[in-house]
BADO-359023 format. One record per residue (C-alpha): x, y, z; residue number from 1; residue in three letters. Coordinates in nm, 4 decimals, decimal comma. Layout:
# residues N
       xx       yy       zz num residu
        X        Y        Z NUM    ala
...
END
This chain:
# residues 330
       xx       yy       zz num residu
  -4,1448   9,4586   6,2880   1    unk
  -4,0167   9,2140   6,5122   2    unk
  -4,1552   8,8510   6,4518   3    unk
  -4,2251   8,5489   6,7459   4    unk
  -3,9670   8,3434   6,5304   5    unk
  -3,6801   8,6108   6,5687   6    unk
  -3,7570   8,7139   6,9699   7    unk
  -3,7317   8,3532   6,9810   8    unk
  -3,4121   8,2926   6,8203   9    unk
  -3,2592   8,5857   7,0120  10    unk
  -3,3631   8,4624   7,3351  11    unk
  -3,1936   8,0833   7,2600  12    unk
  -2,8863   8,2848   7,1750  13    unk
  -2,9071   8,4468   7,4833  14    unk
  -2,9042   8,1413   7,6565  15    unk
  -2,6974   7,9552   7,4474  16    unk
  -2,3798   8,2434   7,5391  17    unk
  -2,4928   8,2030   7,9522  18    unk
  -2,2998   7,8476   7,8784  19    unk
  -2,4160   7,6792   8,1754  20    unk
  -2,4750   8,0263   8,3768  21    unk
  -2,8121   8,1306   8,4453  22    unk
  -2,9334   8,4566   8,3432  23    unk
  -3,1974   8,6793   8,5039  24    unk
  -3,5630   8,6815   8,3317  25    unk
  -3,4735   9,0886   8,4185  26    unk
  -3,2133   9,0325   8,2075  27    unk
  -3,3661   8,8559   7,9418  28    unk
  -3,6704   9,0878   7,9410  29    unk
  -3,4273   9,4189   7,9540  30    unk
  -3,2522   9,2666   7,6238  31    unk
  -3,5432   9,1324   7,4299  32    unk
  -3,7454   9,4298   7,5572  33    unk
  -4,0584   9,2458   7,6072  34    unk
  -4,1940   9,1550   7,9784  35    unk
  -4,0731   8,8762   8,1810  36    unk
  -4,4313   8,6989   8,1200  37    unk
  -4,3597   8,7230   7,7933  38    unk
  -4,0060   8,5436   7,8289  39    unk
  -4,1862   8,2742   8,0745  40    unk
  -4,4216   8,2295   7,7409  41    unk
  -4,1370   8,1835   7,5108  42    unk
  -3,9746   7,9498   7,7321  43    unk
  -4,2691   7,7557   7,7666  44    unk
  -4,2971   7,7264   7,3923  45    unk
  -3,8917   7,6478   7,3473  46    unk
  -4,0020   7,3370   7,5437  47    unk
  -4,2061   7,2539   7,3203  48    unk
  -3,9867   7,2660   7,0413  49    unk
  -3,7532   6,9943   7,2531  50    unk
  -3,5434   7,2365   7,4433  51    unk
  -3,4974   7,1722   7,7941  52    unk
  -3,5315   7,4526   7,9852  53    unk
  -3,3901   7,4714   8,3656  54    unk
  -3,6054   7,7600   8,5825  55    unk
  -3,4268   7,8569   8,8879  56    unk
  -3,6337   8,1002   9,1379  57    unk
  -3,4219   8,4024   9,1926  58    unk
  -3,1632   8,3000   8,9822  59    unk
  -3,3225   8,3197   8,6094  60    unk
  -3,2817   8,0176   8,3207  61    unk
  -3,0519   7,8324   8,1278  62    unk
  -3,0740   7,5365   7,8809  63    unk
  -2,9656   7,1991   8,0009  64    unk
  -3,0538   7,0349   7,6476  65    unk
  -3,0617   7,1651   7,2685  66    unk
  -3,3629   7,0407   7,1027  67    unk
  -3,2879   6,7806   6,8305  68    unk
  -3,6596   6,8092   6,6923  69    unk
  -3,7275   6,9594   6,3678  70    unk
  -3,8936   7,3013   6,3611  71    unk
  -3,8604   7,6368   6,2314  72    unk
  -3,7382   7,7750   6,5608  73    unk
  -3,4010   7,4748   6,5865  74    unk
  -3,3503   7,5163   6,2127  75    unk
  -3,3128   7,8924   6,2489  76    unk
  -3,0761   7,8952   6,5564  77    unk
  -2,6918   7,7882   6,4183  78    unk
  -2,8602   7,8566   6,0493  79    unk
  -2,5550   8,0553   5,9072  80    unk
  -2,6587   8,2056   5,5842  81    unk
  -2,7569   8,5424   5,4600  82    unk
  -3,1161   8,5369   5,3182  83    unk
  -3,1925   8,1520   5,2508  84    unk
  -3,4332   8,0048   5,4963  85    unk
  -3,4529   8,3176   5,6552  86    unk
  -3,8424   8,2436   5,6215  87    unk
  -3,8942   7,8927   5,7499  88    unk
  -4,2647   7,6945   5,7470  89    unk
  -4,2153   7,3676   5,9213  90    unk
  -4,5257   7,1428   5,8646  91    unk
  -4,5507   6,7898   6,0549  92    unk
  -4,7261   6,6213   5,7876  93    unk
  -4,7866   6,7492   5,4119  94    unk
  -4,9253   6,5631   5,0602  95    unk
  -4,5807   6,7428   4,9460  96    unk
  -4,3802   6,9982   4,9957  97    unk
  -4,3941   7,0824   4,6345  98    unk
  -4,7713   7,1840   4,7077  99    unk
  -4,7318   7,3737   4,9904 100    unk
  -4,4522   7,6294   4,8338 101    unk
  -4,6422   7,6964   4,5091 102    unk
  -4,9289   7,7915   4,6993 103    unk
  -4,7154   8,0386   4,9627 104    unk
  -4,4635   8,1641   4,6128 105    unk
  -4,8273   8,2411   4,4784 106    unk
  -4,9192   8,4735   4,8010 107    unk
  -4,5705   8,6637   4,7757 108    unk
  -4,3516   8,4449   5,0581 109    unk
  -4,0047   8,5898   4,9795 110    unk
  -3,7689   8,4612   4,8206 111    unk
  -3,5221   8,2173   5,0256 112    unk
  -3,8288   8,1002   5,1719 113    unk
  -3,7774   7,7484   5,2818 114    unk
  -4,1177   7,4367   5,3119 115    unk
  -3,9912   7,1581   5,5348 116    unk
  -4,1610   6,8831   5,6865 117    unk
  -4,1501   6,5551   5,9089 118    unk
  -4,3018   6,3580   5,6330 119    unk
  -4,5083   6,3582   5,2704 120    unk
  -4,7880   6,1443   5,2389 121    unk
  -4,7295   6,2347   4,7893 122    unk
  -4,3897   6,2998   4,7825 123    unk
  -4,2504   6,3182   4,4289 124    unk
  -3,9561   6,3365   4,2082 125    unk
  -3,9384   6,3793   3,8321 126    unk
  -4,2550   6,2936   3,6196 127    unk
  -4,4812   6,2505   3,9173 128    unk
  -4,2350   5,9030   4,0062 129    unk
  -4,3178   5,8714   4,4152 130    unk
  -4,1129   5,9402   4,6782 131    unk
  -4,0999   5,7785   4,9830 132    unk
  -4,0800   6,0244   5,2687 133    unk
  -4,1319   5,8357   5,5778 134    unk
  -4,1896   6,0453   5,9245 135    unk
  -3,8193   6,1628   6,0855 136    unk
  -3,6446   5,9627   5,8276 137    unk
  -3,5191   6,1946   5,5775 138    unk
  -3,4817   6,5702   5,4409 139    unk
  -3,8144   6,6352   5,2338 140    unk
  -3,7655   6,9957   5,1857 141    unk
  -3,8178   7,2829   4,8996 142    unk
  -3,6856   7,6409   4,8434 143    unk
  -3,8543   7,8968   4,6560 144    unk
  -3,6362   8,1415   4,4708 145    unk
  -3,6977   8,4280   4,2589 146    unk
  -3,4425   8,4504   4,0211 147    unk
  -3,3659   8,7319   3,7943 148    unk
  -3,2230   8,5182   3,4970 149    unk
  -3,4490   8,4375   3,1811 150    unk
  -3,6796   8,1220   3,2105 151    unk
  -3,4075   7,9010   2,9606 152    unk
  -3,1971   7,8936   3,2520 153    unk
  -3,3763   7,7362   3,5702 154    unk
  -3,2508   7,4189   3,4540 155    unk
  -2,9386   7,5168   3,5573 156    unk
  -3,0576   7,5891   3,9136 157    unk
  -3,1242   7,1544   3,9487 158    unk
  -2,7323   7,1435   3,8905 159    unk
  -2,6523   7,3622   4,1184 160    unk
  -2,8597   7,2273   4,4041 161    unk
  -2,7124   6,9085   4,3171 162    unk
  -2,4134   7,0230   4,3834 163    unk
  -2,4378   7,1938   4,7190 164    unk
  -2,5583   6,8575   4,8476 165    unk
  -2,3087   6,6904   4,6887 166    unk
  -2,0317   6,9138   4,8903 167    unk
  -2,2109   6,8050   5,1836 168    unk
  -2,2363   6,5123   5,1893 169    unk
  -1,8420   6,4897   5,0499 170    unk
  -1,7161   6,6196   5,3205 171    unk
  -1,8356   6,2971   5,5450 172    unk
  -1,5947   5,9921   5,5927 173    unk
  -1,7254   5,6957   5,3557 174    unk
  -1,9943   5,8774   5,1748 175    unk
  -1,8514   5,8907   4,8099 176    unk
  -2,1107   6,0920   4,6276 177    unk
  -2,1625   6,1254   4,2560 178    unk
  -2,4265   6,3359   4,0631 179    unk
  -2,6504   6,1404   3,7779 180    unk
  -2,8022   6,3883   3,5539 181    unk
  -2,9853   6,6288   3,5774 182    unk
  -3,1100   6,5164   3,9327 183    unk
  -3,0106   6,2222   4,1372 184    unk
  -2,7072   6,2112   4,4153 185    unk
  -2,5848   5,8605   4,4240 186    unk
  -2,3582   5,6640   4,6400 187    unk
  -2,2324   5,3334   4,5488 188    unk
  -2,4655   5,3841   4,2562 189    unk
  -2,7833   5,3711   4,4949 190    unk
  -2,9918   5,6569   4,4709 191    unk
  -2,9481   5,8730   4,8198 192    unk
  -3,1501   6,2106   4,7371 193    unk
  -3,3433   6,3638   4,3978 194    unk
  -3,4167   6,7046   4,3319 195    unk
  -3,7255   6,8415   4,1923 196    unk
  -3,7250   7,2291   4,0219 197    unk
  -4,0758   7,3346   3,8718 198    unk
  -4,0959   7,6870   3,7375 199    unk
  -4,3970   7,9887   3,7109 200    unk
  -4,2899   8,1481   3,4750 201    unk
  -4,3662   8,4239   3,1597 202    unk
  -4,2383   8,4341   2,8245 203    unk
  -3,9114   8,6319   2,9983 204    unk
  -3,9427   8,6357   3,3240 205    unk
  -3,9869   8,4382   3,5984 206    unk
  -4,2002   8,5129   3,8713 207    unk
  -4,0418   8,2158   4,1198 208    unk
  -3,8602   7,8811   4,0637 209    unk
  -3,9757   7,5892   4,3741 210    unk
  -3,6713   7,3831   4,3977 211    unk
  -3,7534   7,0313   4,5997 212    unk
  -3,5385   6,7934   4,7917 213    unk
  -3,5536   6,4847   4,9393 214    unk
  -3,2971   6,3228   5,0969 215    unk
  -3,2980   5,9590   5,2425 216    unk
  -3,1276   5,9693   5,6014 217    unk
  -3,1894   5,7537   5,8963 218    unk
  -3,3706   5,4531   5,6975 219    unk
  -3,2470   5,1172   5,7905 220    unk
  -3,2338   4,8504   5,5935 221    unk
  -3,5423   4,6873   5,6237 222    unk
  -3,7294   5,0323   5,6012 223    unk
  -3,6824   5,1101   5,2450 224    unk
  -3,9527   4,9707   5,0088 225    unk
  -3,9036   4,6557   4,8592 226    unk
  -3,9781   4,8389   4,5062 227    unk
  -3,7083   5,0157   4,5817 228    unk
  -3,4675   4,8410   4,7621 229    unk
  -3,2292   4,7468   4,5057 230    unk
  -3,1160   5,1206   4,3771 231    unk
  -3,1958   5,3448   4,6727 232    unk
  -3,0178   5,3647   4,9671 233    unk
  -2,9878   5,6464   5,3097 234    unk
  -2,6909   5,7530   5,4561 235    unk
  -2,7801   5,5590   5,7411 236    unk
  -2,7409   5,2498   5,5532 237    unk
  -2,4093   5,3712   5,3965 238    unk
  -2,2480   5,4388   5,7187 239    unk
  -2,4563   5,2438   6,0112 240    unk
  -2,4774   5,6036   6,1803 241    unk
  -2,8196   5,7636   6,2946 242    unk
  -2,7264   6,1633   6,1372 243    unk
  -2,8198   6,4974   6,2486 244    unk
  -3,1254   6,6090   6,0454 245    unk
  -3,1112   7,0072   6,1936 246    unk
  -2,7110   6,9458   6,0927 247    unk
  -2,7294   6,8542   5,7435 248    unk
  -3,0431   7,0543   5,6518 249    unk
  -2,8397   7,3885   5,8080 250    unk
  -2,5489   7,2206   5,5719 251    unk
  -2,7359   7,1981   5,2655 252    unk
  -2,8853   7,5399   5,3003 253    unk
  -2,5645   7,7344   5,3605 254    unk
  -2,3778   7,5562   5,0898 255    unk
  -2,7124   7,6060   4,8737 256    unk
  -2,6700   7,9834   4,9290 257    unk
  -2,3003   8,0115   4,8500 258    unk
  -2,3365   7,8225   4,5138 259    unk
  -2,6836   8,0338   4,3907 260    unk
  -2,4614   8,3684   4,4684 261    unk
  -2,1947   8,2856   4,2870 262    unk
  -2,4143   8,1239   3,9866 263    unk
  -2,5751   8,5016   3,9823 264    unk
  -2,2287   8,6692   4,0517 265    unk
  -2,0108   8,4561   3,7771 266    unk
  -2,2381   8,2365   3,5837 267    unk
  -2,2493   7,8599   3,5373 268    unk
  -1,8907   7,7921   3,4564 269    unk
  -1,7745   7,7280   3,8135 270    unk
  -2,0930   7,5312   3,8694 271    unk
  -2,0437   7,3341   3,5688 272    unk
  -1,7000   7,2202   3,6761 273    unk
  -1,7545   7,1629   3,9859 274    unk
  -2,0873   6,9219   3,9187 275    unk
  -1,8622   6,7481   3,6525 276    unk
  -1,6423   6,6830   3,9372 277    unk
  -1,9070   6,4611   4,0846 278    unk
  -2,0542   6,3244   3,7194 279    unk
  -2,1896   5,9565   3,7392 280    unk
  -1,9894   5,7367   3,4800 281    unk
  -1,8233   6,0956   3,2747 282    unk
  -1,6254   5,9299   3,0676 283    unk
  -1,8309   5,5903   3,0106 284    unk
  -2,0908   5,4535   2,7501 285    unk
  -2,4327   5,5361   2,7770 286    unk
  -2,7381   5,4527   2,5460 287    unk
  -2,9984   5,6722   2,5399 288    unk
  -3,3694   5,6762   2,3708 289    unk
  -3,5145   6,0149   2,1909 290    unk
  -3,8459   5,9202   2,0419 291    unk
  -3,8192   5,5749   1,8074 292    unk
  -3,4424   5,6430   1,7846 293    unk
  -3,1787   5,4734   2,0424 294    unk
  -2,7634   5,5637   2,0164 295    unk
  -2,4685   5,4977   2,2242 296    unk
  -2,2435   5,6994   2,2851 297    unk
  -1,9401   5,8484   2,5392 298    unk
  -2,1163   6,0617   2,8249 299    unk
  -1,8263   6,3335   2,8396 300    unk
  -2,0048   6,6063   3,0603 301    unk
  -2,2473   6,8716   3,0244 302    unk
  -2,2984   7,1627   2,8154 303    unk
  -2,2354   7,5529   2,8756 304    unk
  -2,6392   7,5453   2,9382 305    unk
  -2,6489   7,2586   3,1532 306    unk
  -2,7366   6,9796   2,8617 307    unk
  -2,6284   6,6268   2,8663 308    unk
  -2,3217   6,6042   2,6368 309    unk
  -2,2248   6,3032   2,4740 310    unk
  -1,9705   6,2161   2,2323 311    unk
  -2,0783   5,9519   1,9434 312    unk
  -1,9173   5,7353   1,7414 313    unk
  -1,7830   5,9105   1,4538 314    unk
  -1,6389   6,2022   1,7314 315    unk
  -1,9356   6,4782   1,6986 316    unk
  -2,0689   6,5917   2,0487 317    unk
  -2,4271   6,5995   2,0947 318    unk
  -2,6393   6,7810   2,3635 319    unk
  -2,9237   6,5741   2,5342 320    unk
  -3,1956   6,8027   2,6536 321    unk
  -3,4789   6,5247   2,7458 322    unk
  -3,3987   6,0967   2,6851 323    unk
  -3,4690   5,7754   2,8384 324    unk
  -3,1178   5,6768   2,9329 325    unk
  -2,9382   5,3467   3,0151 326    unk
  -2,6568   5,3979   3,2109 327    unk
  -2,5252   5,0842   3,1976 328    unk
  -2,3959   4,9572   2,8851 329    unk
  -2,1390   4,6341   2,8350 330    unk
END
């Protein structure tokens, strides 16, 4: 069955190859094999979407300007990955992204499936804390996934989505980012994105993991909430450039893909490395509260299973599951 979404993207690629040629709607129709109504109705809807779309009479159409708006259509076309986001549900305005990929996981969307939208009105990070996800600002996106590994290891899957945003975001001049467990990507030790992974799961088996993003972008200065202002920051603010937002989610996805396959394929090990590589202050003091009970101690990585691992005073090692930490300590 051939969807809207995928005549769609075929017909932008089409385009997209003419370089500035025109081709025919014959053409177009012969190749899509749909009716040249149907390809003036598709072109009418890729101007929607942002594109703008040049109709010559006798000649046929070409694109004069990619679209730069966020939808499920400009995220698809460039999207170079091999079943992530291979599903996309674009929504202008949402309570939270969160919310809208339980309920689709719940009425079978595949897995890979990715929730994006323009802005949350109840976005949230980590024990129902708020997130600020202002309208064209930011990435506030979340993945469902249907992993077949037992329910003990989703955690794992919050590393390794830090991670693949870490790499992005690396590879940019003057973005230096570091990973503050389990879930916060930092630069210059203001938080930039947070991750989000909630689980439905059975006893063994899990029937789909939601994994949620958000990612401060083009905020300036004096847009980030006072409550905030002091330990968040966007990469707008880090770099005084206005970023791509089709770029970096296409980014994020891809490198999201190539670390979950080869978490499957080889395990954690690689992933563990490579998100030590990016640790916030590995190496440094920490205190940290479990209950009535507060320690110091050396933060010297994490575990085989994705734990917190600390180092105390009289040289055992300690895994953290679940603690109020400090991480600053004279």
């Amino acid at each position: 069955m051939v969807t809207i979404e995928s005549t769609r993207s075929k017909l932008i690629k089409l385009l997209a190859d003419a370089k500035e040629s025109y081709i025919s709607g014959q053409q177009l129709s012969e190749q899509l094999h749909i009716s040249r109504t149907a390809i003036w109705k598709h072109m009418k809807e890729l101007e929607k979407d942002g594109y703008v779309i040049e109709a010559k009479p006798k000649t046929g159409y070409r694109i004069k300007h990619f679209s730069e708006n966020v939808s499920a259509n400009t995220l698809k076309w460039g999207l170079n990955t091999s079943w992530l986001g291979k599903e996309i549900i674009h929504k202008s305005t949402v309570s939270s992204t969160q919310l809208v990929a339980h309920e689709a996981a719940r009425t079978n969307a595949a897995h890979g499936t990715v929730i994006i939208a323009d802005e949350q009105s109840s976005g949230r990070g980590r024990m129902d804390r708020v997130w600020h996800s202002k309208k064209g600002k930011g990435i506030w996106m979340s993945v469902i996934l249907r992993p077949e590994i037992p329910p003990y290891m989703a955690p794992q899957l919050t590393l390794m989505t830090a991670t693949a945003i870490a790499d992005v975001l690396d590879q940019y001049d003057g973005i230096n980012p570091k990973i503050k467990w389990p879930n916060d990507i930092l630069i210059e030790n203001k938080k930039v994105a947070g991750i989000l992974t909630e689980m439905q799961a059975e006893q063994d088996r899990i029937q789909y993991v939601v994994i949620g993003m958000g990612l401060n972008v083009n905020q300036a200065d004096n847009e980030l909430p006072d409550a905030i202002h002091y330990r968040a920051t966007s990469l707008r603010k880090e770099t005084a450039n206005e970023w791509q937002i089709i770029t970096l989610v296409q980014q994020i996805l891809q490198a999201m893909e190539a670390q979950y396959d080869t978490f499957l394929k080889r395990g954690f090990s690689e992933i563990k490395t490579k998100w030590e590589s990016y640790g916030f202050r590995i190496g440094e003091k920490i205190s940290y509260h479990q209950g009535r009970e507060n320690k110091q101690a050396i933060f010297s990585g994490i575990a085989a299973d994705g734990a917190l691992l600390v180092e105390l005073a009289n040289g055992n090692k300690e895994k953290i599951y679940s603690a109020e930490i400090d991480w600053f300590v004279e």
